[in-house]
C-alpha angles and dihedrals in degrees: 000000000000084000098047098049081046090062098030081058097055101036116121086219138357128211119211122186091208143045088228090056088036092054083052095045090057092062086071113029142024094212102084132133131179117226103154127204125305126208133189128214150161116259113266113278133194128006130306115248117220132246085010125134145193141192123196118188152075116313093236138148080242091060105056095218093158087055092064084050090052088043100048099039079069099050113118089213133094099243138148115232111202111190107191125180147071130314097234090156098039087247105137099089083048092054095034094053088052086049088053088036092054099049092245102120082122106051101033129052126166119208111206099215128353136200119253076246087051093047094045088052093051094048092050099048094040118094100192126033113206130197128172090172108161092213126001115193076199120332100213090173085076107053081042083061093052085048094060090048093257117151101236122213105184131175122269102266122130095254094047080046090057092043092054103044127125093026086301082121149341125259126210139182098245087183095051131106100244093035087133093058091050097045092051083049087049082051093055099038131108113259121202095224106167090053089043089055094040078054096046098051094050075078100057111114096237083066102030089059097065086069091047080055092058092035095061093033088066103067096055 
């Protein structure tokens, strides 16, 4: 960390991908900007179909994965929960044996690891994205889900805030007590696609790398 600060320190400019790093860098520097992550994907293709969900991320403690189980095994609702990433914690026996405990195999599948063509598949096809992720640094997944026209109901953390601001999503309380009332109200509620998805796109490469451009022009 000493060496870190030391060159943070001396960088002509520093590039954070979020406004949280960004917040830390600043106690060290005055050169900051703030150019968050890109993405690139394929237009959104096929028809959404509905009561269907999907999670992309890591299968991490961070991500609360096991709280969406515990959430949706109490919807009232026929859907479909797709939970799609890598095992980093070695959670997935664990989650797999609470799917098969609480009767859901039917209704829940996780996919270890997925294509970009597989993941642009799912999000098409997936009318909700759901994330109870505990702490995100950035959460791209879920500006990748608005650009493939899902409504996003995130957990109530500052960058989903951020994310879902404006009607571009719904934010719930994962760790409340009557989590499973907000999210079947989540469920129910009016989504502002078209300006989710105008949002979304302003993160796609073709157009982030403009601002690395200026970044770098700057110091010569």
């Amino acid at each position: 960390h000493i060496i870190q600060k030391f060159l943070l320190k001396n960088a002509d400019k520093i590039s954070s991908v979020s406004k949280q790093d960004k917040k830390k860098f600043e106690e060290i520097s005055n050169n900051v900007t703030l150019i968050e992550n890109g993405f690139n994907a394929q237009e959104p293709k096929g028809n959404k179909e509905k009561n269907t969900f999907l999670f992309v991320g890591r299968i991490s403690k961070n991500k609360n994965v096991e709280k969406l189980i515990e959430l949706f095994s109490q919807l009232k609702i026929d859907y479909k929960l797709t939970l799609v990433g890598r095992d980093f914690d070695n959670l997935i026996p664990k989650l797999t044996k609470k799917i098969k405990d609480n009767d859901l195999g039917e209704k829940i599948k996780i996919i270890p690891g997925a294509t970009n063509p597989t993941l642009a598949k799912l999000y098409s096809a997936s009318e909700y994205f759901v994330s109870a992720s505990k702490y995100e640094g950035f959460g791209i997944t879920a500006i990748e889900s608005m650009h493939y026209n899902c409504k996003s109901i995130l957990n109530i953390i500052p960058t989903y805030i951020d994310f879902a601001s404006n009607g571009r999503g719904h934010t719930i309380n994962f760790e409340g007590d009557t989590a499973h009332k907000e999210l079947a109200k989540a469920i129910s509620s009016k989504y502002d696609l078209k300006k989710a998805k105008t949002y979304a796109d302003s993160f796609l490469w073709k157009k982030k790398i403009g601002e690395f451009v200026k970044l770098y022009g700057s110091l010569f």
